[in-house]
C-alpha positions as CSV (number, residue, x, y, z in Angstrom):
1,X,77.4,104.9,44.3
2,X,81.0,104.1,42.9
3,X,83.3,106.9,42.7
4,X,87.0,107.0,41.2
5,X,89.1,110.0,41.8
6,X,92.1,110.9,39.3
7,X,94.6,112.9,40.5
8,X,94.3,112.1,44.3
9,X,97.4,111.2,45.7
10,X,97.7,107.7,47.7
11,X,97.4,108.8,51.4
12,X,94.4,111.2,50.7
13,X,92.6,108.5,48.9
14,X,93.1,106.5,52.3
15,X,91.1,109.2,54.0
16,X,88.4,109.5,51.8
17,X,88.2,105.5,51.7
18,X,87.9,106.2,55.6
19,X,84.3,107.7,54.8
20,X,82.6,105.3,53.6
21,X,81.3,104.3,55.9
22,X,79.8,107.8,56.8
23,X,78.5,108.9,53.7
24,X,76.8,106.4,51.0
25,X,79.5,106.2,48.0
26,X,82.0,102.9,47.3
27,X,85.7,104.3,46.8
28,X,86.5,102.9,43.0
29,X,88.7,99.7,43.7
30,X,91.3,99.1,40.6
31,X,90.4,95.8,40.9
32,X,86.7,96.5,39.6
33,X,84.8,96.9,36.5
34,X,84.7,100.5,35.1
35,X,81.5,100.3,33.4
36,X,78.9,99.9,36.1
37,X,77.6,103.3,37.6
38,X,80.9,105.1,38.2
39,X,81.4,108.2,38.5
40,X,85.0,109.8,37.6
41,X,86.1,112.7,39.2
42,X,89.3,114.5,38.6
43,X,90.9,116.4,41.4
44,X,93.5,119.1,41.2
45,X,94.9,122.1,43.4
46,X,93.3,126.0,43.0
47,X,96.1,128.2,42.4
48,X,97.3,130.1,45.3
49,X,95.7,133.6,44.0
50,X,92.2,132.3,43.6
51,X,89.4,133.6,45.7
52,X,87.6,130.1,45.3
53,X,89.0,127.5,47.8
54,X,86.3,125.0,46.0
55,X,85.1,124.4,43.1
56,X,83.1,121.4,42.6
57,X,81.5,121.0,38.5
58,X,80.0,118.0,36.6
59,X,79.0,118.1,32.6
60,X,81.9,117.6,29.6
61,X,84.0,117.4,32.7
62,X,83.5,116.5,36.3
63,X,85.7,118.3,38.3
64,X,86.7,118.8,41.9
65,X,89.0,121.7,42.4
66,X,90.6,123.2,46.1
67,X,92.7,124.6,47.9
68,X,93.7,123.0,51.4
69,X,93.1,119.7,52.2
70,X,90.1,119.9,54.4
71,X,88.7,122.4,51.1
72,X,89.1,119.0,49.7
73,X,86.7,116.6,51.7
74,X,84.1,119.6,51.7
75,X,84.2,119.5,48.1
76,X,83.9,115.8,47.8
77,X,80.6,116.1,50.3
78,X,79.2,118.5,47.8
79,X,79.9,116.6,44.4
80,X,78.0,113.6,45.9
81,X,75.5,115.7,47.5
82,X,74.5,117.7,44.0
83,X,75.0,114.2,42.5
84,X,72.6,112.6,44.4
85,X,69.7,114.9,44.3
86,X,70.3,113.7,40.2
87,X,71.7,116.9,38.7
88,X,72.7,115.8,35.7
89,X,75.1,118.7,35.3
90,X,76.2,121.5,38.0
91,X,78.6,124.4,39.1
92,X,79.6,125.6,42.6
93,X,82.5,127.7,43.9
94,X,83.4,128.8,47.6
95,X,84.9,131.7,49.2
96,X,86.0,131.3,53.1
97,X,84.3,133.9,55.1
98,X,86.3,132.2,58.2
99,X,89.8,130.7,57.6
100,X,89.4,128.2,61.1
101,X,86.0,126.7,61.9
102,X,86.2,123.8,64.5
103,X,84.8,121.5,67.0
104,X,85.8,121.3,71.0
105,X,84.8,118.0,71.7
106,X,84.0,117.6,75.8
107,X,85.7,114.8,77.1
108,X,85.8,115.7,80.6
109,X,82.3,115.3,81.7
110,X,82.6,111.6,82.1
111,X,82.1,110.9,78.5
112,X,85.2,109.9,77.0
113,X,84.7,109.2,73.4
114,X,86.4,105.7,71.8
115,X,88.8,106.8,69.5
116,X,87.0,104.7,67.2
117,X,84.1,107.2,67.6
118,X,86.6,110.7,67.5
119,X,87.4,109.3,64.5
120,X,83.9,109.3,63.2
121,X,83.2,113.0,64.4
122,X,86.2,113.7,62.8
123,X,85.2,112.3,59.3
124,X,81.9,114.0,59.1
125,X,83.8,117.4,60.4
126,X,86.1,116.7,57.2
127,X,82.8,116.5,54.9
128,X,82.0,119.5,56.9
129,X,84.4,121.6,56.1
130,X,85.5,122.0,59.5
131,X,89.4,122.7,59.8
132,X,90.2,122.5,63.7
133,X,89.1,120.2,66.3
134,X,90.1,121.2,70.2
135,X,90.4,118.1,72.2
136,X,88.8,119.4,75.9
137,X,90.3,117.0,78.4
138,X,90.6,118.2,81.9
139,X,92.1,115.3,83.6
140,X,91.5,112.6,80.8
141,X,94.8,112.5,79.3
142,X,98.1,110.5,80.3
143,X,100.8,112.0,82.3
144,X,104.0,110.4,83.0
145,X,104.9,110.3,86.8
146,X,100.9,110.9,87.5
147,X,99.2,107.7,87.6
148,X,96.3,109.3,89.6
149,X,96.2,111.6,87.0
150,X,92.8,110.8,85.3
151,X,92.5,107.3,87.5
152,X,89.6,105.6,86.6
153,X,88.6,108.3,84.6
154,X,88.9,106.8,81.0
155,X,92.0,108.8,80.2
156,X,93.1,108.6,76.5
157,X,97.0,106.9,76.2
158,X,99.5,108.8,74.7
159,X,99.1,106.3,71.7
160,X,95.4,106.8,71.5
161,X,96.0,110.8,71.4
162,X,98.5,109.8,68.9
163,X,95.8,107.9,66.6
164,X,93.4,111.2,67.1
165,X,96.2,113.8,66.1
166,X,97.1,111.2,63.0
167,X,93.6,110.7,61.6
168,X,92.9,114.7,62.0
169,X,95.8,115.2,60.0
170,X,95.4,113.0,57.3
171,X,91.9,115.0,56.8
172,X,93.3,118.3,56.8
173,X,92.2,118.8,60.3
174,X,94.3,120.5,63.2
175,X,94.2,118.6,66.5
176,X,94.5,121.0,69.2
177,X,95.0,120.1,73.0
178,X,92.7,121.9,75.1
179,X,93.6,121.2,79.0
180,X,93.5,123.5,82.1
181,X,96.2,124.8,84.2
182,X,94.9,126.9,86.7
183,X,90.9,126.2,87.9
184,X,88.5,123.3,87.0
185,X,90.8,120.4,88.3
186,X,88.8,119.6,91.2
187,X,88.4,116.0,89.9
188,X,92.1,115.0,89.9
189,X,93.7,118.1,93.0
190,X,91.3,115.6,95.6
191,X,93.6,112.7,95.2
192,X,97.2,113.1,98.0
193,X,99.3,114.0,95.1
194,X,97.3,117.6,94.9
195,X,98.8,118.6,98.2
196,X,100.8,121.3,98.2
197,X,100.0,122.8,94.6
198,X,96.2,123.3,95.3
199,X,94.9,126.7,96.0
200,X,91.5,125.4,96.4
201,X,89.8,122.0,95.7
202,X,89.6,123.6,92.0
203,X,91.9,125.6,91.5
204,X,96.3,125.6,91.1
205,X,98.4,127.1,94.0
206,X,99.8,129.8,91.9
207,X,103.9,130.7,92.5
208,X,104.8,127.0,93.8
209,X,107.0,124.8,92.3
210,X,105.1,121.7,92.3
211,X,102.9,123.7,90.5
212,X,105.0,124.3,87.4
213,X,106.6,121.0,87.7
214,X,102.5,119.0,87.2
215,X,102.0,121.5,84.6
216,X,105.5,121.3,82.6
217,X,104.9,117.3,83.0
218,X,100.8,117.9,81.0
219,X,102.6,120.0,78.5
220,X,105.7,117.9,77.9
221,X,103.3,115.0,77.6
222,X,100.5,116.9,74.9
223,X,104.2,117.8,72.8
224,X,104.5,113.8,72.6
225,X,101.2,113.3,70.9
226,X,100.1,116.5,68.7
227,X,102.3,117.9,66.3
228,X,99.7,121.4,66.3
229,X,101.9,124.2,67.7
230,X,99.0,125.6,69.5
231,X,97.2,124.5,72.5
232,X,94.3,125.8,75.0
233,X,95.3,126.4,78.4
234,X,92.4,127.2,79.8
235,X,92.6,129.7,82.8
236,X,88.9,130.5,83.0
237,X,86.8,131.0,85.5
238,X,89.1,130.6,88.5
239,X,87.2,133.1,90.9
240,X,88.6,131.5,93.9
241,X,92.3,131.7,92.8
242,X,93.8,133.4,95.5
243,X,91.5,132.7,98.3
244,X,92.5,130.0,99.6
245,X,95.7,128.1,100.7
246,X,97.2,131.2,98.8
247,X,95.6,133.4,100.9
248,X,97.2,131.6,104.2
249,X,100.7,131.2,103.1
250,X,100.9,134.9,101.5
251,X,98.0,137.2,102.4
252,X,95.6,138.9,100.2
253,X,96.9,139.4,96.5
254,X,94.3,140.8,93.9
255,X,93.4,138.3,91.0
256,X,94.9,140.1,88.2
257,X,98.1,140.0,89.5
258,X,97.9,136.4,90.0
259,X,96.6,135.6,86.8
260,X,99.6,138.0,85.3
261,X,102.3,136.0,87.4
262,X,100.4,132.3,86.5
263,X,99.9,133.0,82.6
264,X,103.4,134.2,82.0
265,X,105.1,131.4,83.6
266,X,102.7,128.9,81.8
267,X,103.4,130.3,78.7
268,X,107.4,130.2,79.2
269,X,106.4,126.9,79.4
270,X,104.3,126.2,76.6
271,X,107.1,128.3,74.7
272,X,109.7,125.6,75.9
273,X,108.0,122.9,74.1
274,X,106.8,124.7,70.9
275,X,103.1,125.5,71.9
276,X,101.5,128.8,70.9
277,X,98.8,129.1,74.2
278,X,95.4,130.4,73.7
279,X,93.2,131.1,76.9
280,X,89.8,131.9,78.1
281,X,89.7,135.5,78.2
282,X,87.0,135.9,80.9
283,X,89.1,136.4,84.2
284,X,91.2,139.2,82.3
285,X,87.7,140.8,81.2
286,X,86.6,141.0,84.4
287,X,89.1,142.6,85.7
288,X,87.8,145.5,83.8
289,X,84.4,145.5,84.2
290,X,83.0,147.5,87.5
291,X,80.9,144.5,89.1
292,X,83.1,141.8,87.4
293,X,80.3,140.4,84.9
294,X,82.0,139.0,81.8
295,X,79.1,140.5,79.5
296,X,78.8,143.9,80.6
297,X,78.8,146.4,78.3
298,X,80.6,148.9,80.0
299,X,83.7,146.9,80.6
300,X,87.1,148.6,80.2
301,X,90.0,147.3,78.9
302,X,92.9,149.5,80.5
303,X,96.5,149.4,79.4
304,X,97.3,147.8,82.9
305,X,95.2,144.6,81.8
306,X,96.0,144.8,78.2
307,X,100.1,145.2,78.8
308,X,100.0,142.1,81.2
309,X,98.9,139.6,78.5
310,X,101.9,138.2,76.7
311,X,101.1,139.1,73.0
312,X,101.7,135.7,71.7
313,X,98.9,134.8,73.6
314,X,95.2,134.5,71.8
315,X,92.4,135.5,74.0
316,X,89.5,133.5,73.2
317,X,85.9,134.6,73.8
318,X,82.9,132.6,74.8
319,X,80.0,133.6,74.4
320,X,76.7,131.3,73.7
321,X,74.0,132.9,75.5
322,X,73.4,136.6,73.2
323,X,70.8,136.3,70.8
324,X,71.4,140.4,69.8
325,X,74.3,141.3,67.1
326,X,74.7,144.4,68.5
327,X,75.6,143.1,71.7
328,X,78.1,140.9,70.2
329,X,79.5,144.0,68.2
330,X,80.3,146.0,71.4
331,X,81.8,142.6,73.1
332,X,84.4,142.1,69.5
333,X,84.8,146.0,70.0
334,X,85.7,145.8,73.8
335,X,88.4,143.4,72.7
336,X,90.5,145.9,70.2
337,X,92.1,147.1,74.0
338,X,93.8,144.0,73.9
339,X,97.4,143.6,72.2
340,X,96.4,140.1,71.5
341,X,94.7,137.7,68.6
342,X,90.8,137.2,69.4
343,X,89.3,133.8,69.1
344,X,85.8,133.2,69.2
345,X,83.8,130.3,70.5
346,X,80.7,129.7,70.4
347,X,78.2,126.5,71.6
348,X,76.4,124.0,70.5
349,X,73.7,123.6,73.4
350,X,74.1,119.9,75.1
351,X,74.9,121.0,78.3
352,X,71.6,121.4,79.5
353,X,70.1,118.0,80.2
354,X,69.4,115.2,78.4
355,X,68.0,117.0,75.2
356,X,69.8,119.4,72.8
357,X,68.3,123.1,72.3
358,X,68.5,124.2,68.8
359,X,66.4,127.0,69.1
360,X,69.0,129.2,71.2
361,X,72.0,127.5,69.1
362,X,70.4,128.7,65.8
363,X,69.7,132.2,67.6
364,X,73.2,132.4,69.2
365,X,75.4,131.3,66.2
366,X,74.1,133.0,63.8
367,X,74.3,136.0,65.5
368,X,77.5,136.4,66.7
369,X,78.9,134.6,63.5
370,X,77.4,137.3,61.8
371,X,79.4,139.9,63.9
372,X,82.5,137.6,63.7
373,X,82.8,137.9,60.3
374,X,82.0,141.6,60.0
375,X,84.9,142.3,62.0
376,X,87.4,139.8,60.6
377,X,87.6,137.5,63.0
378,X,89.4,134.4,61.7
379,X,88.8,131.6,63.7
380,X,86.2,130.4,65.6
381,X,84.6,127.4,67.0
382,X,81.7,125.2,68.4
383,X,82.0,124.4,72.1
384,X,80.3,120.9,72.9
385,X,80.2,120.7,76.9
386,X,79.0,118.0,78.8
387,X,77.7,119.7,82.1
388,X,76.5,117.1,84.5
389,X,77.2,113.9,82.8
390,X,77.0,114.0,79.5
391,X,73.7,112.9,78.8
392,X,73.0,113.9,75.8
393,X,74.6,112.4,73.1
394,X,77.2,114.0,70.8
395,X,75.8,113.6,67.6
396,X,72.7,114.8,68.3
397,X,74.3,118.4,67.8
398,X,75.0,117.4,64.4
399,X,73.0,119.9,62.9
400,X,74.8,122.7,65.2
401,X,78.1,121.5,63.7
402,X,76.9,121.8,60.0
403,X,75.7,125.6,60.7
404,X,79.3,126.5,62.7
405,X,80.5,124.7,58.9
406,X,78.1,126.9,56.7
407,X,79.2,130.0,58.5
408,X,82.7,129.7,57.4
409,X,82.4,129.5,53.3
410,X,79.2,131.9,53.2
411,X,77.9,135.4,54.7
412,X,74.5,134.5,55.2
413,X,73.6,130.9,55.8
414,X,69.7,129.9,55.7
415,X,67.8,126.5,57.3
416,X,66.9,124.8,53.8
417,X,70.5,125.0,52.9
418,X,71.2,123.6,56.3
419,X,68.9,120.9,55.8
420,X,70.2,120.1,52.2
421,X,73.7,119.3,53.5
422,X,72.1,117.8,56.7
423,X,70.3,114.9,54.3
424,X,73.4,114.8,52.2
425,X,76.1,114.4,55.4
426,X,73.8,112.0,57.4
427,X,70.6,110.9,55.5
428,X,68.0,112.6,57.8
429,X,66.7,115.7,57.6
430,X,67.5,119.1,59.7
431,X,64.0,118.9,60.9
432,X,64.8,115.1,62.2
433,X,67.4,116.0,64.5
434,X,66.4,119.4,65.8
435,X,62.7,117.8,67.0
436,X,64.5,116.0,69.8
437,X,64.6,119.7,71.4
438,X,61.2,118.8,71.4
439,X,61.4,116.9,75.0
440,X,61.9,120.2,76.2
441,X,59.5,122.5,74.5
442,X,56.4,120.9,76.2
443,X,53.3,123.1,76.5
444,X,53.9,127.0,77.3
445,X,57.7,126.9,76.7
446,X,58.8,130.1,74.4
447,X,60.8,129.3,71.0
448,X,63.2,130.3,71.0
449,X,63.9,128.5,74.1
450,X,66.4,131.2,75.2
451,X,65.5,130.6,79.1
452,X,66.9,127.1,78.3
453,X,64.1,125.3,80.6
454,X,64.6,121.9,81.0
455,X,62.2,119.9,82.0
456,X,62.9,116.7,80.5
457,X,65.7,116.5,82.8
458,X,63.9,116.9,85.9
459,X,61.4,115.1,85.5
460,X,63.4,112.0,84.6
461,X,64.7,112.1,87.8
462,X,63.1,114.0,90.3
463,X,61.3,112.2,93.5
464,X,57.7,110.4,93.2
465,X,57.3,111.5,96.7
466,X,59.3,114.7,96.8
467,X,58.3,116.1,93.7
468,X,60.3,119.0,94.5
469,X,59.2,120.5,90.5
470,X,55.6,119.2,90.7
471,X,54.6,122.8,91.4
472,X,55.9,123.6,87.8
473,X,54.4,120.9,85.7
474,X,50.9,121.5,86.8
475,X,48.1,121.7,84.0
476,X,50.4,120.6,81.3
477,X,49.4,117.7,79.4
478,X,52.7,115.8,79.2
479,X,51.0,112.3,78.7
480,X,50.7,113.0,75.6
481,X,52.9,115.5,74.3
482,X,55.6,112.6,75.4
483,X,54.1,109.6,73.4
484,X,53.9,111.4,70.6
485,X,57.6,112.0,70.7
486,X,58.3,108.6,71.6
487,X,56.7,107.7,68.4
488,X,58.1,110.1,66.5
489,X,61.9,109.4,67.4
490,X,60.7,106.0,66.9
491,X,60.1,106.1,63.4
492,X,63.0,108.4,62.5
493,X,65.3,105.5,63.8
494,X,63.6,103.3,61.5
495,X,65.1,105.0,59.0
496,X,68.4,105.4,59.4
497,X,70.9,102.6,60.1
498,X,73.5,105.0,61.6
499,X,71.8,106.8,64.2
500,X,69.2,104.1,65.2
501,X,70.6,103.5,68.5
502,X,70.5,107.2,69.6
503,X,66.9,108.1,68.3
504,X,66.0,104.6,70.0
505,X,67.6,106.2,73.0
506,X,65.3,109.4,72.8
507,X,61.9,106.8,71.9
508,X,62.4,105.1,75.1
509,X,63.6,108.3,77.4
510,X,59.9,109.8,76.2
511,X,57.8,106.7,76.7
512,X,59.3,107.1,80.1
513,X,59.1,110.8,80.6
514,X,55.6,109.9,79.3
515,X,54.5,107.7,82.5
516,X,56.9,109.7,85.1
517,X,55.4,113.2,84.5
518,X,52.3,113.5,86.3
519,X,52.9,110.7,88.2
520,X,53.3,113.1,91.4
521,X,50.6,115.4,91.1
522,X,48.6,112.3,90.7
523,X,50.0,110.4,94.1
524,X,49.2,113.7,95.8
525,X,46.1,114.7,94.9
526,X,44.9,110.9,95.7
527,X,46.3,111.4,98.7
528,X,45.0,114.8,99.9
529,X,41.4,113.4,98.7
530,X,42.0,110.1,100.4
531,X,41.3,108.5,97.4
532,X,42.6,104.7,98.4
533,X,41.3,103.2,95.2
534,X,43.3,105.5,92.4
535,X,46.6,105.4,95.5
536,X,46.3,101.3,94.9
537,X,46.1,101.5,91.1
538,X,48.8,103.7,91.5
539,X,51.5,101.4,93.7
540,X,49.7,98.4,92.1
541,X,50.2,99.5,88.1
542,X,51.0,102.7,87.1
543,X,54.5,103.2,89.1
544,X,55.8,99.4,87.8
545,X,54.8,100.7,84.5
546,X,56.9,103.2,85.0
547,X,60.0,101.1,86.2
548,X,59.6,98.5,83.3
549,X,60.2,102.1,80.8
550,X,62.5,103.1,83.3
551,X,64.6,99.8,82.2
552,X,63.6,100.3,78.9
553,X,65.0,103.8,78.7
554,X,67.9,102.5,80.7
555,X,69.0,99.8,78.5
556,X,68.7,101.4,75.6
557,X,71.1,104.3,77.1
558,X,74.2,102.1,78.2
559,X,74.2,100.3,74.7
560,X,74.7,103.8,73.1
561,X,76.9,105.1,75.5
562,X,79.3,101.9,75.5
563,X,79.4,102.0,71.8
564,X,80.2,106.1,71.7
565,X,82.1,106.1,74.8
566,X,84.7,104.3,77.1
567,X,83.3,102.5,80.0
568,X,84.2,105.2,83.2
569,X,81.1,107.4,83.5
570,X,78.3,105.7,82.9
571,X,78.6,104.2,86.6
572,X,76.8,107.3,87.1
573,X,73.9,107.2,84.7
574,X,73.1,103.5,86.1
575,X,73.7,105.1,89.3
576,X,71.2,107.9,88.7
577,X,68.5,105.8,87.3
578,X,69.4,103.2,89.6
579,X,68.3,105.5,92.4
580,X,65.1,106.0,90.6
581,X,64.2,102.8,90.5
582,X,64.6,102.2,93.8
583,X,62.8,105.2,95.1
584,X,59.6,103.8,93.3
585,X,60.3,100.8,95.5
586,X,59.9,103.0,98.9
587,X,57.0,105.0,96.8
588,X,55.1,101.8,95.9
589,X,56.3,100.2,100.0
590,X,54.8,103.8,101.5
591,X,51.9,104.1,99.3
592,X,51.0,99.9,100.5
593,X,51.4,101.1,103.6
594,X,49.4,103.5,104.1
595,X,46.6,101.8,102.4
596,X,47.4,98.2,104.6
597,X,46.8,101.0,107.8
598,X,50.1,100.3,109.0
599,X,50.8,104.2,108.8
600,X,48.3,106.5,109.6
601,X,50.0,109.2,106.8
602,X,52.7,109.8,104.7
603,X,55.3,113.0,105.7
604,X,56.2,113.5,102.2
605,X,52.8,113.9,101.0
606,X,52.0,116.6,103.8
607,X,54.5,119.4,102.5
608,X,52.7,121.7,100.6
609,X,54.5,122.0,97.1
610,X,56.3,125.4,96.4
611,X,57.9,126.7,93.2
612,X,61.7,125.3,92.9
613,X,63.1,128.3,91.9
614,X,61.2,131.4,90.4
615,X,63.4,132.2,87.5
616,X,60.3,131.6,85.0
617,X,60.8,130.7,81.1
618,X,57.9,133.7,80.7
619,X,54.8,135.3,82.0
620,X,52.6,131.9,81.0
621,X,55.9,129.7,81.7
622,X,56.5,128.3,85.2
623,X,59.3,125.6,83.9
624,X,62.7,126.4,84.8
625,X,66.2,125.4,83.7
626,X,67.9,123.0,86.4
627,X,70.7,120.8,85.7
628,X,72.5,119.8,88.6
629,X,71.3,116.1,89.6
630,X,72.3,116.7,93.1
631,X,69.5,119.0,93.4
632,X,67.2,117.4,91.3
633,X,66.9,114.4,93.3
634,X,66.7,114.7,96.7
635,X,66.6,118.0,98.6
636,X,68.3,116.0,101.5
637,X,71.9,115.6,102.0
638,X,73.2,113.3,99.1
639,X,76.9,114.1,99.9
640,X,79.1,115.6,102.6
């Protein structure tokens, strides 16, 4: 489809040339033919007083109309949507219910996206509608006078940061820094340099002045490369601040008035260089609340806590685990004690393993959107953590980012809708990306799947011998539910050129899963009813089947991940799997073993199996959410 667009300036028709690649249309080249199939558009500006920010209409005319330049690239997405499903004529206007709707990007879990690929996630946020995009980077950034700072990490140059903020720009999207400067630094405060400004292994010594000097040096560097006047500081969940080399040097001082001290001088700092800080709000709610939970109902906000917080300050609140509006009403009305601008943010669940779950991001987001917008909150955002590596691929929350997107230009937002701009945006259907939840939602797991069980990640790499969550897989029939899948994703990679690699990906991890899941029931029970014949076709077959879709699975992995990402981080995906494949070595060398009568039993086979954990996805549900590796795969010592 050729498009020409009057009226555009030069440097937004760059942009939108930008997205061709993303979305199927061919940018009108002056140097072409006008009379084959194109389509001319003319563009113009929405008067300041309108109530529309778009307003897209094809007939006698064919018009594209907005207001800010992201209104723009939303309005473009929906011309060519409506134009594709071949309406001959058509009229749509929108109203923003939300004047900021963003993305935080995790690039701190050992993922750390090309820029090539921000880029990307930052075109289809434009055809989004999406406005703000909050760059998470712990330690993954350049610091001048740091060099361990983010060493071997796959830290983004100043110039790449540069490229990011540029490209946001030119689509009308704000690139906001989002670093820490207080806990969650544990990966960088273990090198020499953190001696001397490191409370704890995670966490800032608060009132030094090597303290202030590594933070005015992250600041001072973020000023080089985003022109944004805000930025994230961070300050969250920092509940051994205090207890640690602080507590040595200067005895016991409560956290509030730590935080107070910390947060004010941070922000004189942030102030120096023309930042407007926004924090995590959680360590200033809990000082209110009587047994310190952050979602208590019964928090209060005095003016002791309120008074502290420098006004200029936005609090934001995170919140992706409430399903009930009501409960997010009292949580927004908790906040009016506060002097201070409330942001919300919400998530996009990929933090749980190696699958997204949809089900508790559709009942989360719509919920507390709803009770964002009835109270006039004005910007919000998707979180997009990494937890644990990173596993699951970023734009398998694709859909997540469309409904964060919906929410912000209507009051109610409904799944065909979604799925209508879901085919437009990316060629597949809603239904396409939300079934790779399906990995987790095996037999007798609730939907929604607010419990957040997991077992695709365990399974992938628990022990053959261990089987340390065998107890909670029994009487499921996982064979099968897992070659279906593998199928499935399969064939929806067939049909689209632009996520082939990552629904390849998800094919092989289930043809896998598919062999790995029963595999230590099975072992077990052959060995308990000294069943030598199924224990050799066991060692002899089935556990090299399951290392040749072990390599399968694992191949298929690094070729996405080194096309998304940089190279630091997968190490420990190969790693991981690595350490798979090698324990079905020892498995298949113990198993031959004890059949050759060199050993009389097996030790690992002789612990009877007990329940994990007992924190039960429901009455008939004995799968659990875990997803910590560590604990996953050996129940030994991996590290001291």
């Amino acid at each position: 489809m050729r498009v020409k667009l009057v009226g555009l300036n030069e440097e937004m028709l760059e942009a939108v040339k930008g997205l061709e690649e993303l979305i199927d249309f061919q940018l009108y080249n002056e140097k072409g033919s006008e009379n084959e199939n194109l389509e001319i558009i003319n563009v113009s500006k929405l008067p300041k007083e309108s109530e529309n920010v778009i307003e897209v209409l094809r007939g006698k005319n064919n018009e594209i109309r907005y207001k800010k330049k992201h209104h723009f690239f939303r309005a473009f997405s929906l011309y060519l949507q409506f134009l594709k499903k071949g309406e001959e004529s058509f009229s749509r206007s929108e109203k923003t219910y939300i004047d900021s709707v963003g993305v935080m990007i995790d690039a701190s879990r050992n993922a750390v996206y090309r820029v090539s690929e921000v880029k990307k996630i930052l075109g289809y946020m434009a055809l989004m509608g999406h406005n703000r995009c909050m760059l998470y980077t712990e330690d993954t950034y350049e610091i001048e006078g740091y060099p361990y700072f983010g060493y071997m990490r796959g830290r983004y140059s100043k110039e790449e940061l540069r490229e990011i903020d540029n490209y946001g720009y030119s689509l009308g999207i704000e690139v906001v820094p989002c670093i820490q400067t207080l806990a969650h630094l544990k990966q960088t405060l273990r090198w020499p340099y953190g001696e001397g400004m490191k409370d704890t292994q995670d966490v800032l010594l608060v009132g030094e002045e090597k303290t202030y000097k590594f933070i005015e040096a992250m600041i001072s560097s973020l000023r080089e490369c985003f022109r944004s006047k805000n930025i994230h500081i961070g300050m969250d969940e920092a509940f051994d601040l205090g207890r640690g080399h602080y507590l040595t040097k200067h005895g016991h001082v409560p956290h509030q008035e730590l935080m107070v001290e910390h947060l004010n001088k941070v922000n004189e700092i942030a102030k120096k260089y023309d930042f407007k800080p926004m924090i995590w709000d959680d360590m200033f709610l809990r000082c209110g609340a009587p047994d310190g939970g952050y979602y208590d109902l019964d928090i209060v906000i005095t003016p002791e806590i309120a008074n502290n917080i420098p006004e200029e300050v936005s609090l934001v609140y995170w919140d992706y685990y409430n399903s009930n509006e009501e409960k997010y009403k009292k949580l927004l009305d908790i906040r009016d004690n506060f002097n201070n601008n409330i942001i919300f943010a919400g998530g996009c669940w990929r933090w749980s393993g190696v699958a997204p779950n949809y089900s508790k991001t559709f009942e989360t987001t719509n919920a507390a959107l709803n009770q964002c917008k009835a109270k006039g909150i004005k910007e919000v955002f998707a979180t997009a953590w990494g937890d644990d590596g990173s596993e699951t691929p970023i734009y398998s929350i694709i859909v997540g980012l469309i409904l964060f997107a919906e929410h912000g230009y209507y009051d109610k937002v409904d799944k065909e809708w979604i799925d209508e701009r879901c085919k437009a945006l990316t060629g597949l259907s809603m239904e396409d990306f939300t079934s790779l939840e399906e990995l987790d939602l095996v037999p007798t797991v609730k939907i929604p799947n607010m419990k957040v069980c997991n077992p695709s990640k365990y399974i992938a790499y628990q022990d053959l011998l261990l089987g340390a969550f065998d107890k909670h897989l029994e009487g499921l029939d996982l064979e099968e539910h897992y070659i279906n899948l593998s199928k499935k994703y399969e064939e929806i990679g067939e049909r689209s050129e632009r996520f082939k690699l990552m629904f390849t990906m998800y094919s092989k991890l289930a043809a896998y899963l598919s062999v790995k899941s029963e595999i230590g029931l099975e072992i077990r029970k052959a060995y308990l009813e000294k069943d030598k014949d199924a224990l050799r076709l066991i060692a002899y077959n089935f556990i090299p089947e399951i290392q040749e879709k072990l390599k399968s699975f694992h191949k298929s992995f690094r070729e996405l991940w080194y096309k998304e990402c940089k190279g630091q981080g997968f190490e420990v995906i190969d790693i991981r799997l690595g350490g798979v494949m090698a324990r079905c070595d020892s498995t298949m060398y113990r198993i031959k073993d004890y059949l050759k009568g060199n050993i009389d039993k097996i030790e690992e086979l002789e612990e009877e199996r007990l329940y994990f954990s007992e924190h039960f996805g429901g009455d008939d549900c004995k799968l659990i959410c875990c997803n910590e590796y560590e604990k996953i795969a050996t129940q030994n010592i991996l590290s001291w």
